[in-house]
Structure formats: C-alpha cells, structure tokens
C-alpha positions as CSV (number, residue, x, y, z in Angstrom):
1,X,-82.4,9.8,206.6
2,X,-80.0,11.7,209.1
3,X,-76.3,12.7,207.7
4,X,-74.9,10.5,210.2
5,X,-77.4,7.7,209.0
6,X,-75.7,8.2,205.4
7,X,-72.3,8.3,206.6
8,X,-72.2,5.2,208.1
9,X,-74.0,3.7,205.5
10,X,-71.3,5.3,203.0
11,X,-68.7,3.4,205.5
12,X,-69.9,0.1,205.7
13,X,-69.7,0.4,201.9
14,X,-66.9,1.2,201.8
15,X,-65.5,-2.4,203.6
16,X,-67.7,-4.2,200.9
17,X,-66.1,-2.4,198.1
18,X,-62.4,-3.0,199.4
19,X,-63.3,-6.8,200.4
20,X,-64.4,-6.9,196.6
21,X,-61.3,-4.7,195.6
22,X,-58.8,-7.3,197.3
23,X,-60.6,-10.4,195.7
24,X,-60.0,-8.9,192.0
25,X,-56.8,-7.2,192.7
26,X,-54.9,-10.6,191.6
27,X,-56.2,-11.3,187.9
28,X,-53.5,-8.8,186.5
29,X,-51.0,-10.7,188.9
30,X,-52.2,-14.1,187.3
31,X,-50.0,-13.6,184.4
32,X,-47.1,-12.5,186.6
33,X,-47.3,-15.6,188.8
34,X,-47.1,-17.6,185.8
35,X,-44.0,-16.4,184.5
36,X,-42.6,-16.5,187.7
37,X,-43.4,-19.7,189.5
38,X,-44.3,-21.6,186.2
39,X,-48.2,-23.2,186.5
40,X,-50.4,-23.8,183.6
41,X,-53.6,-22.3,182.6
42,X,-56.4,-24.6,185.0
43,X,-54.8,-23.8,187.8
44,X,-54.8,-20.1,187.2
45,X,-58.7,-21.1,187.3
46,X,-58.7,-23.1,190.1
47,X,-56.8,-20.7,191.9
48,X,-59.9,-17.9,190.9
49,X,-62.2,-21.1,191.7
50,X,-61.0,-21.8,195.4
51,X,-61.4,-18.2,196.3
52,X,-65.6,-18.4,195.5
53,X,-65.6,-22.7,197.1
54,X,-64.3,-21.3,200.4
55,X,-66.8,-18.2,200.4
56,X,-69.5,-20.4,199.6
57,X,-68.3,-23.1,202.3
58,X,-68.3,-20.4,204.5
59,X,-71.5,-18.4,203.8
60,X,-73.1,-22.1,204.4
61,X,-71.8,-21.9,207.6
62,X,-71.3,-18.4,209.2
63,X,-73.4,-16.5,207.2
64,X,-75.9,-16.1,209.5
65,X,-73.7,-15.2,212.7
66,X,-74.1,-11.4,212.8
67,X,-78.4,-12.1,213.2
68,X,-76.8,-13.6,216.1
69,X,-73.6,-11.9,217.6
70,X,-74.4,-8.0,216.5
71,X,-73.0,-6.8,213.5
72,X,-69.8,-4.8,214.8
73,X,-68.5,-8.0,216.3
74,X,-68.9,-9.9,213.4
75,X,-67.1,-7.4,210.9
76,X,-64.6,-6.5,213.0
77,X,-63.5,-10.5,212.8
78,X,-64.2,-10.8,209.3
79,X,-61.6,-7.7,208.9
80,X,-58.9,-9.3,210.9
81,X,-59.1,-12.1,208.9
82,X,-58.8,-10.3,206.2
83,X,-55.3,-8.6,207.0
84,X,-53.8,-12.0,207.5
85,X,-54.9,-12.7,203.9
86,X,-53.7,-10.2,202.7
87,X,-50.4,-10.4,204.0
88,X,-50.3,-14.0,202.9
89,X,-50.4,-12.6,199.5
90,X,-47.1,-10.2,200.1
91,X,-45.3,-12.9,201.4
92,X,-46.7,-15.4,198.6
93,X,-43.8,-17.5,196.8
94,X,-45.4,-20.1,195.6
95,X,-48.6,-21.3,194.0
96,X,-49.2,-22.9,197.4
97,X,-48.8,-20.0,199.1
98,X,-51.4,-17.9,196.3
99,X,-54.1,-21.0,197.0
100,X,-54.0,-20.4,201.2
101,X,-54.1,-16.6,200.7
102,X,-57.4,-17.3,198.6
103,X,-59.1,-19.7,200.8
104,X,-58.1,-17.2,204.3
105,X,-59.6,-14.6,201.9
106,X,-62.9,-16.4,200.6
107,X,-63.3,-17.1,204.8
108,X,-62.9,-13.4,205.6
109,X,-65.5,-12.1,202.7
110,X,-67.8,-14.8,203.7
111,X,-67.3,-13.8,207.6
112,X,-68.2,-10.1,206.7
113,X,-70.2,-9.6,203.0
114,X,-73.6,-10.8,205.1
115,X,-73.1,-8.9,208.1
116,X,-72.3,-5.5,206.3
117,X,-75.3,-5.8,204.2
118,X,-77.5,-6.9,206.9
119,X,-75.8,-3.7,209.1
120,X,-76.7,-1.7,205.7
121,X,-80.3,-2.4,205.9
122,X,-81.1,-1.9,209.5
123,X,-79.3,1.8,209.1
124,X,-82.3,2.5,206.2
125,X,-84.0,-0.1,204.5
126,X,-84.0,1.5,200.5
127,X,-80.5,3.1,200.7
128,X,-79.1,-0.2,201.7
129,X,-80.6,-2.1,199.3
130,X,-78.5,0.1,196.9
131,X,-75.5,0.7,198.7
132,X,-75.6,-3.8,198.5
133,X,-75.8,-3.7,194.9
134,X,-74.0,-0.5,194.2
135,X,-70.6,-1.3,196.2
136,X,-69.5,-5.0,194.8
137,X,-69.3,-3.2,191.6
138,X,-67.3,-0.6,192.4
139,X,-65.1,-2.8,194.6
140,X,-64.5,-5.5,191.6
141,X,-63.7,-2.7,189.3
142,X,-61.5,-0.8,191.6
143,X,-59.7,-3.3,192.3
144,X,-58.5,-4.5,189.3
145,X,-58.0,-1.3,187.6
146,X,-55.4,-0.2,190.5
147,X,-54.1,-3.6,190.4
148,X,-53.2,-3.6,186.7
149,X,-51.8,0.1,186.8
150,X,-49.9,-1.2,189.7
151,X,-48.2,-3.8,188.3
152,X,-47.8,-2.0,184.6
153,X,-46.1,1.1,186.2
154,X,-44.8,0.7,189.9
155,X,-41.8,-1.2,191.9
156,X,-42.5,-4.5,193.5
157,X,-45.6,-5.3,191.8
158,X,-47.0,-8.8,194.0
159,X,-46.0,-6.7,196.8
160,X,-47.2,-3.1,196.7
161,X,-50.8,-3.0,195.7
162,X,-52.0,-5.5,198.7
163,X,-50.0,-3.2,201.5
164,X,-51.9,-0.6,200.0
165,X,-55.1,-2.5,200.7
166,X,-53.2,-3.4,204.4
167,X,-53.1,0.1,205.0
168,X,-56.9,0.8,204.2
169,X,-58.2,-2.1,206.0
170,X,-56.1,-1.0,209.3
171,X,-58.3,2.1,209.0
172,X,-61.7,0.2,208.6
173,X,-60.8,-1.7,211.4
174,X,-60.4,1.4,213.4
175,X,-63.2,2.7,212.3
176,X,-65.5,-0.5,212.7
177,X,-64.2,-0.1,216.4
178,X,-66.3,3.1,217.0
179,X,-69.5,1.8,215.1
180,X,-72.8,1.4,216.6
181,X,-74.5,-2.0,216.8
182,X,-77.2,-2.0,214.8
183,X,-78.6,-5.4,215.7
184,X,-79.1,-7.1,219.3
185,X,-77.5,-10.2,220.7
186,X,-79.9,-13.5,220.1
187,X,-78.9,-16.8,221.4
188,X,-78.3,-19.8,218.7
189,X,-75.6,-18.5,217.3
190,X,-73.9,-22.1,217.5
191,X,-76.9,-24.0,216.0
192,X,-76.8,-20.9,213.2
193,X,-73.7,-22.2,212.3
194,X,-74.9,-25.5,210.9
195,X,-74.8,-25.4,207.3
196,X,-78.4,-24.5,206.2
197,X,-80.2,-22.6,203.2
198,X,-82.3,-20.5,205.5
199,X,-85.1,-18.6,202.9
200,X,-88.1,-17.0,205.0
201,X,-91.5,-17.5,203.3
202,X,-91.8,-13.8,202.3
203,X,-88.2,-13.4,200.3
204,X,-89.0,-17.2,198.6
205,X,-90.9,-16.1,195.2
206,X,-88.7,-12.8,194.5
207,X,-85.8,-14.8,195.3
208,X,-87.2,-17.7,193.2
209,X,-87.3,-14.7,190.0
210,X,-84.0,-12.8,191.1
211,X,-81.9,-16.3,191.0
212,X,-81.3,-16.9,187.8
213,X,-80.2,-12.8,186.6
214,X,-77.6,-13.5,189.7
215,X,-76.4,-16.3,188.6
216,X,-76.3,-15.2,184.8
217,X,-74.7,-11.6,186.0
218,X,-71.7,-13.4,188.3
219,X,-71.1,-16.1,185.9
220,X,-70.2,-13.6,183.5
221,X,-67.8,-11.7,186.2
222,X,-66.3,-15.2,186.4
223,X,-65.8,-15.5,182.6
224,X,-63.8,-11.7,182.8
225,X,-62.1,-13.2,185.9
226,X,-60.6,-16.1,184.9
227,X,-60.8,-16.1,180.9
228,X,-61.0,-12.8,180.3
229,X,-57.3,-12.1,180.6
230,X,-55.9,-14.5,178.0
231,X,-58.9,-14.0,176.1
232,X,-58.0,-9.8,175.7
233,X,-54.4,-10.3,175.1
234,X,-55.1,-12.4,171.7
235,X,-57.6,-9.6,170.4
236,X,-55.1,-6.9,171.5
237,X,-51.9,-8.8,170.8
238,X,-50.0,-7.7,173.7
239,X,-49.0,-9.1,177.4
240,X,-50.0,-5.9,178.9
241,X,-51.1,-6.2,182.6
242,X,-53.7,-3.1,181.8
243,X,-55.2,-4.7,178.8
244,X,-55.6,-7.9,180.9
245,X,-57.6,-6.4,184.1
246,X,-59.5,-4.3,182.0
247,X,-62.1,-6.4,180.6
248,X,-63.4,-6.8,184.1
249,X,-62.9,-3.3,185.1
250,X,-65.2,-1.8,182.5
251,X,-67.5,-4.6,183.3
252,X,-67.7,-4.0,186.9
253,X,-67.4,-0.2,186.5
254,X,-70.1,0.4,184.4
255,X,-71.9,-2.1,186.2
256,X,-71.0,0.0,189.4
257,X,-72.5,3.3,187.4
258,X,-75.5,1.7,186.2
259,X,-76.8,0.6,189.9
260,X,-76.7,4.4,191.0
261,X,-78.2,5.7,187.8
262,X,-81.1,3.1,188.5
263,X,-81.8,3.1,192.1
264,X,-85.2,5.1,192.1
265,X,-86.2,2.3,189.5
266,X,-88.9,0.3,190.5
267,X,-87.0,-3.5,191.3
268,X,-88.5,-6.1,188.3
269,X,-88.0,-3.0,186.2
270,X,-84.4,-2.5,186.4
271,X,-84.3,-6.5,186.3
272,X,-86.0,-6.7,182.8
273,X,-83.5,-3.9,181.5
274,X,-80.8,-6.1,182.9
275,X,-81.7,-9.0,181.4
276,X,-82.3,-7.6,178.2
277,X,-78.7,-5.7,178.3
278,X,-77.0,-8.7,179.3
279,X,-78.1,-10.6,176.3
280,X,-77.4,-7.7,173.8
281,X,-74.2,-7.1,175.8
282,X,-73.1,-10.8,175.8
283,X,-74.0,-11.7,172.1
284,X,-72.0,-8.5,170.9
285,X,-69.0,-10.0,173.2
286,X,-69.0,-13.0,171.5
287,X,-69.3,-11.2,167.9
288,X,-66.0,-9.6,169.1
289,X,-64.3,-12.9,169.9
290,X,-65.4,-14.3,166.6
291,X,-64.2,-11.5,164.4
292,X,-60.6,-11.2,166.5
293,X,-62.0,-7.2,167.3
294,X,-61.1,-6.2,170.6
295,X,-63.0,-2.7,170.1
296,X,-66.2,-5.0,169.7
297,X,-65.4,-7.1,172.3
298,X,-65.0,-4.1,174.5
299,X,-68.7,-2.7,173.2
300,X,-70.4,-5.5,174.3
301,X,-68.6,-5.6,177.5
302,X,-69.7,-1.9,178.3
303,X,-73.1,-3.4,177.2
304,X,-72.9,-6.4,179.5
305,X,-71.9,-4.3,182.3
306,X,-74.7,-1.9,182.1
307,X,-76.8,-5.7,182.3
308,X,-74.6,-6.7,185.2
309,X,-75.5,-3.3,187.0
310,X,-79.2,-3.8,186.8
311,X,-79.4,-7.1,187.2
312,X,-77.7,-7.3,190.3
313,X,-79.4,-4.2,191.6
314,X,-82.7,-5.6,190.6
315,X,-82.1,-9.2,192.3
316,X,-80.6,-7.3,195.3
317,X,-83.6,-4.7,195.6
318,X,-86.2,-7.3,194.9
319,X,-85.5,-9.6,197.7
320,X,-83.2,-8.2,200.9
321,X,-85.3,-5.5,202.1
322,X,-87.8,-8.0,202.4
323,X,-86.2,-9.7,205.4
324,X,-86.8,-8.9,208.8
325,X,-84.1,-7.3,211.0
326,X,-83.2,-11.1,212.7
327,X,-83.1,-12.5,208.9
328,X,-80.9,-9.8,207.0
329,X,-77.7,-11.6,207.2
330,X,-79.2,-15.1,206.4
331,X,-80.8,-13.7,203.2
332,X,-77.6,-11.9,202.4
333,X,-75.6,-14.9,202.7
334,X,-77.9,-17.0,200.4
335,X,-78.2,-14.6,197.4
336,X,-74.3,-14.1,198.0
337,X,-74.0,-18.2,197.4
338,X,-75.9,-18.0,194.8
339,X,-73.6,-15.1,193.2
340,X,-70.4,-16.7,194.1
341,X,-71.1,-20.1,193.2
342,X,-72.0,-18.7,189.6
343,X,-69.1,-17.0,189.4
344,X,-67.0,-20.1,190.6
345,X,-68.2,-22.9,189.4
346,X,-68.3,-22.4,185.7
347,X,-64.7,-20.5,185.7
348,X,-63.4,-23.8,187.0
349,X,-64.9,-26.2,184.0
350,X,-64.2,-23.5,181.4
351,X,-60.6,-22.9,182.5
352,X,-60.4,-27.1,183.0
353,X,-61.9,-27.4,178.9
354,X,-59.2,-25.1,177.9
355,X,-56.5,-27.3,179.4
356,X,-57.9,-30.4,177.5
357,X,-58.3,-29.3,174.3
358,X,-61.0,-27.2,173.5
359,X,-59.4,-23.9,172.9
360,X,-60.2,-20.7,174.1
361,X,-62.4,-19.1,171.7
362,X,-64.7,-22.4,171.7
363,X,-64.7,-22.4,175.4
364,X,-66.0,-18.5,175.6
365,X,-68.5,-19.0,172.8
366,X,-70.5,-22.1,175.1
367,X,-69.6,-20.2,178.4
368,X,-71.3,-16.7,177.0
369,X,-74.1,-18.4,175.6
370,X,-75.1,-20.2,178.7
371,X,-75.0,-16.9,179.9
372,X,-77.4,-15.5,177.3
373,X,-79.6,-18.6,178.0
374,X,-79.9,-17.8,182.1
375,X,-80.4,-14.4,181.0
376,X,-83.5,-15.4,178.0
377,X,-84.7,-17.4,181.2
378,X,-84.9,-14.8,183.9
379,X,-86.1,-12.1,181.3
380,X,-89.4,-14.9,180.4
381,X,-89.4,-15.6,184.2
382,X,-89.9,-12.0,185.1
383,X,-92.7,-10.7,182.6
384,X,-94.8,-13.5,182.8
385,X,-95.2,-12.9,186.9
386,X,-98.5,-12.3,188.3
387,X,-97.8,-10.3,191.2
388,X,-94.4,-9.4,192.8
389,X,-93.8,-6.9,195.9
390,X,-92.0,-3.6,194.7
391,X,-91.5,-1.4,197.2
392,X,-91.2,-3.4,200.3
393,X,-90.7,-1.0,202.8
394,X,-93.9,-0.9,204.1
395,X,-93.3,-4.9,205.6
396,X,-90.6,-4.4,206.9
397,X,-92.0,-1.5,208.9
398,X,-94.8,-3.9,210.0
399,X,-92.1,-6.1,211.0
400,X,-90.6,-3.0,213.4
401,X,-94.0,-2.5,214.4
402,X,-94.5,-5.9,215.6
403,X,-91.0,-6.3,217.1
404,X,-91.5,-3.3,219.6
405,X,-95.2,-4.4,220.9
C-alpha cells in the first residue's frame, strides 16, 4: 500500500474517531446538566438512549447512500450536519435543547460512520478492516477523557470542549473537499433509502457468529455510558468529573490499544480471545461493584476493554471485507445497528429500573451478567463452527476481477 494510500486511510479515520469523540464527550457533562437544569436519573439515560435510536433510525434509512452517491459526497453532508450538532450543544440551555443536539448528532454519525468505513475499504481491503475497528475506540476514549479534563480544569466547561471539536471538524471538512472518490455513482439511491436490512449471502454466516460479541461488546460501552458515572462516584466517593468519564475511557482506550496489537491476528482468533476477556473482564467488574473497590472495578474494566478491543476487531474483520465494493456501506451500516442498538437499548431499561426502584448496584449486577451470557454465547458459537472464511481478501479481489471484465 502506497503512502498516500495510508494517509488517507489515516484521515478518514480520523472523522470516525472525532464523530465517536463528540458522541462521548457529554457523559462527564451529564452530571453538570443535572445540577444545573435539574432532571433526574432516566432521563440522563434517555438522553444517552436517543442519541443510538436516531443513529439506528437513520442507518435503517441512509446507510446505504454512499454505495450510491460516492463516498466524498456523502461525508461531506454527514460532516455539516455534524457542526450544526455540535453547535446545538454550545448553545444548549435546556434538557430540550441536550435531546435535539443528540438526535441532529445520532443523524450526522449515521449519515457518515457507513460511508467512511466503506471509503476505508475500497482504499485497501485489510488496513481498513482495522482502521474500522481500531478508530471507534480511540474516538469513544478520546473523547471522554478530554471531555472530563475539560470540565475538571478549564473555563466554560458545556461550552469549550465542543468548539474545540467545531474547530477540528471545520478542518475535516476542508479536507474531505480535496478527497478522491473512491466509489462511482449508481442510480437507486432513492429506493436505497427505504428502510431495509440489506445482508449479501457471503457476509450472512460470519455476520450470523460476529453478532452476538458486537452486541455483548457495545452493550457494555452502554453500561460505562450511562451507568458508569454514578456507578464510579459511589466506589470512589467523590463528584469528580474525571473519575466519572474514566470508566469508559480506560474501557475504550484499551479497547483502542488492543485492536492495533491484534490486527495481524487471524479474525475468529482475536474473536475467541475477546470473548473470553470480556467474561473475565466483566465478572471481575462486578466483583468490584460487590465489594465497594473501585481498584477492582477498574481491573476488570482494563480487562473488559482488552475483550471490547478484540471483539470488535474480530466482528469487524470477520465480516466487512467480505462485501463487495457496491455493498460496503450497507454492510457497515447493519453491523453498526447492531452495535448501536446494543449499546442503546439496554442503557435505556437499566437507567428506567434504577428510577423505579431497583438500585444501582442490582441494576449493574443483571446488566453485566447479560453481558457475560452474550459473551458465553458467542465464545460456544464461535468454536463449534465448521468452516469460517479468514482472510477474505482473495474474494473480494475476484469481485474486482469480475467488475472490470
């Protein structure tokens, strides 16, 4: 692969990791918002939830638009709308104003996630694949580490960190501008937009295996997300904004590490390690919970997000480079629903038990051991398959082949 080649690779990357950035960069805030404008508890998680109901909505529905419209044209939208999101959130002054910023920015990931993936993987099949799995984890973690240091340390806290992201997005933008298209203009790009699960024959069985470690992976990113917070600040005793974002930060940042350490991993084998981490990682989490330790709780999220890293990776790896070049974005989009509506869904109902009585520690122990059971599920799934495609290069260079006769 050609310097350039990486480069832009590197780039598109980087729009992933700062559409993921902006996304966590308000679960320090959460507490702030609270104190300020005075909401309870479920709607701190319905404000995480809306966020992942209007990605989904819109992955359902647009997902697929860059196999249609080129990739460029489709990111450079997605990034737009991602600016007026953004500044909804300086201007935020209510918890009105916090839902409407989330829903413009579940839109603009949905918009864009598919199509810079899908732009990934036409630049070079393998080194896309990893840049997919690599830069959500970064982007998560990033984003929620600034944001906590942000708020702990610097003037106008709800104001500063997201023209920070204004500034960096300005710049994508620009750069998006001078991008080359990576995939040609097909008509159908209406009819693509009627909500659909589109899963070509080839990706069906890997995707079939790699569902249930993304589900189990991104419901646990929802627990840190929405839970996580008030969950950290009874084990550490203290309000601090750090303390609060950094459950998900070392989740997503070792998570982040553990994809690049793994790429030249064979797929299903960085999926069993995975699954096998997340269940350690998770049981040890909810050891810490039980005992009141925060230095366990924080073991087993390290753990966890070494299973988060490899899981995702694996799922990633396993299934999107098997798509052709006029599928990319379609496949993206539906492992993306499955990610987001793990990581949505369940964040909702825990947050809503909380509210009615069940307590926080009680919710966490039956929200991380669904998460060990998904995980005991894709981990039996996995070994007892027959025959799964590894290194699936070679079809999708049939698939050039075939496109250029």
């Amino acid at each position: 692969m050609t310097r350039a080649k990486r480069r832009r690779i590197a780039g598109l990357a980087s729009i992933t990791v700062t559409f993921l950035a902006t996304s966590s960069a308000p679960t320090p805030l959460y507490t702030t918002y609270q104190s300020q404008w005075g909401f309870s508890d479920q709607m701190v998680t319905m404000v995480f939830g809306v966020y992942a109901l209007a990605l989904l909505v819109t992955l359902l529905s647009a997902g697929r638009l860059s196999d249609h419209l080129g990739r460029r044209r489709v990111i450079l939208v997605g990034i737009v709308v991602q600016i007026l999101a953004v500044a909804t959130y300086v201007d935020a002054h209510s918890v009105t104003t916090l839902l409407v910023a989330r829903v413009i920015q579940g839109v603009a990931t949905g918009v864009t996630l598919g199509a810079v993936g899908a732009a990934m993987l036409d630049i070079d099949a393998r080194s896309g694949a990893v840049a997919n799995s690599t830069a959500p984890g970064v982007g998560t973690a990033s984003g929620a580490v600034i944001s906590s240091f942000t708020v702990q340390w610097l003037p106008a806290p709800t104001r500063l960190i997201y023209l920070i992201f204004v500034g960096i997005l300005v710049t994508q933008l620009l750069w998006v501008t001078r991008l080359p298209e990576t995939s040609p203009r097909h008509r159908g790009a209406w009819g693509s937009m009627i909500p659909q699960l589109t899963i070509p024959l080839q990706t069906r069985r890997p995707l079939l295996s790699a569902a249930p470690v993304l589900f189990a992976v991104w419901a646990l990113a929802g627990f840190f997300g929405s839970l996580g917070p008030s969950l950290i600040a009874q084990l550490v005793h203290s309000q601090s904004v750090v303390a609060g974002g950094a459950g998900l930060g070392v989740l997503a940042g070792v998570a982040a590490v553990t994809t690049y350490v793994l790429r030249q991993w064979p797929a299903t084998r960085v999926m069993v390690t995975g699954t096998l981490a997340l269940s350690a990682g998770v049981a040890v989490v909810i050891l810490g919970v039980a005992t009141s330790s925060w230095v366990v709780f924080f073991a087993g999220t390290t753990i966890s997000g070494v299973g988060f890293g490899a899981g995702f990776q694996g799922g990633m790896r396993l299934v999107a480079p098997l798509a052709h070049p006029d599928q990319r974005a379609g496949v993206l989009a539906v492992l993306y629903m499955i990610s987001y509506l793990a990581m949505g869904v369940p964040a909702v109902l825990a947050g809503t038990a909380v509210v009615h009585g069940v307590g926080l520690a009680h919710t966490s122990y039956f929200y991380l051991a669904g998460v060990i059971v998904l995980s005991v599920v894709a981990f039996v799934k996995l070994v007892t398959m027959t025959k799964l495609p590894s290194t699936p290069v070679r079809s999708i260079q049939q698939s050039r082949e075939a496109n250029t006769r």
